[in-house]
N, C-alpha and C positions, 0 to 999 in steps of 0.2 A: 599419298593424300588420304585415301581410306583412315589410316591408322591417326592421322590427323584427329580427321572427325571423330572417330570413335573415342580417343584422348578425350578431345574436348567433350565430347556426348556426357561421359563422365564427368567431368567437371563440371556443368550443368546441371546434371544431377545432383553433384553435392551441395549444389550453389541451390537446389529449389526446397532441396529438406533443409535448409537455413531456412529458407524463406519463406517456409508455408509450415513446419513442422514435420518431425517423423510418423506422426498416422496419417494425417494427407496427403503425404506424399506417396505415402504406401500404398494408398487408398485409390488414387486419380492418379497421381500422376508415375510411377514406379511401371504400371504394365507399358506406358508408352513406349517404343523406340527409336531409334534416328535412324530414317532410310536416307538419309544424305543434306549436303547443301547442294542446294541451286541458284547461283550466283547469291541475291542479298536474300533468300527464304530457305530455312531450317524445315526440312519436312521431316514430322515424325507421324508415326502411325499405331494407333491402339486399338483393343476392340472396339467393334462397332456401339455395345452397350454405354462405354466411358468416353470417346472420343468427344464426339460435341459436347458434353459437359465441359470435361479437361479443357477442352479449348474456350470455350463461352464463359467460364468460370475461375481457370488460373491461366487466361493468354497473357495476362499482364506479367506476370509471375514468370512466365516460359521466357519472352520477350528480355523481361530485366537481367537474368541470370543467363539467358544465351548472349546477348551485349557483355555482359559482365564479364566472360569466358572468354569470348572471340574477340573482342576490343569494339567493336562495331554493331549498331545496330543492325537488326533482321527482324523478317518479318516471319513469324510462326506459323507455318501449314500442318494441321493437326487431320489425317486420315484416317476413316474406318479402315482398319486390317479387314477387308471383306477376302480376303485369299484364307486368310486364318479361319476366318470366323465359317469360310466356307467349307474347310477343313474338318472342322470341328462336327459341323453338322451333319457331312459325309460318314463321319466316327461312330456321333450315335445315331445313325439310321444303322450304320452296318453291326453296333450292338442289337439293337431292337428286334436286326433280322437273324441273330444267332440264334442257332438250332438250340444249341441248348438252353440258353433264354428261352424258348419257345419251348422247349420240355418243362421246364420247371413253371411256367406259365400257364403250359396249359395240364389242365388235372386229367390222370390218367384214368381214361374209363375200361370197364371191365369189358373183356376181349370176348365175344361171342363162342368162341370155339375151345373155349375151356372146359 
């Protein structure tokens, strides 16, 4: 069943840059992904920054081309990725706290015992 959806996940996709264009797609709707069906709702998930756009702004769009794919309509659940997005923010805190970050950050003062 996995490989189902994922098939079709693609095919949605080709079916949304038909229908909205290749830079908006790129744009909004390209970072999303399909975390599965659940019985009649399509959940996909993107960052937190694009998700309620993407959804408040091409649910029509997602809705028509996921029907179009699957035969059936569905109803579109568009999630913040907060696991990613929590991810991400773990990354650059743990940049921020590199030493050598911090070397090159901070200017070297001249050493007293010179």
């Amino acid at each position: 069943m996995a490989s189902n959806i994922e098939q079709s996940w693609q095919d949605i996709q080709v079916a949304l840059r038909d229908r909205v264009g290749e830079r908006t797609y790129g744009l909004w709707l390209a970072p999303l992904r399909c975390v599965g069906l659940d019985g009649d709702t399509l959940v996909l998930a993107g960052p937190v920054e694009i998700s309620a756009w993407a959804s408040s702004r091409y649910g029509g769009a997602l809705r028509e081309a996921s029907a179009a794919v699957l035969g059936r309509e569905v109803t579109v659940a568009v999630e913040a990725d907060t696991e990613r997005a929590a991810n991400r923010l773990a990354a650059r805190n743990r940049l921020t706290r590199c030493p050598l970050r911090q070397a090159i950050q901070t200017p070297n003062t001249p050493s007293s015992s010179s």
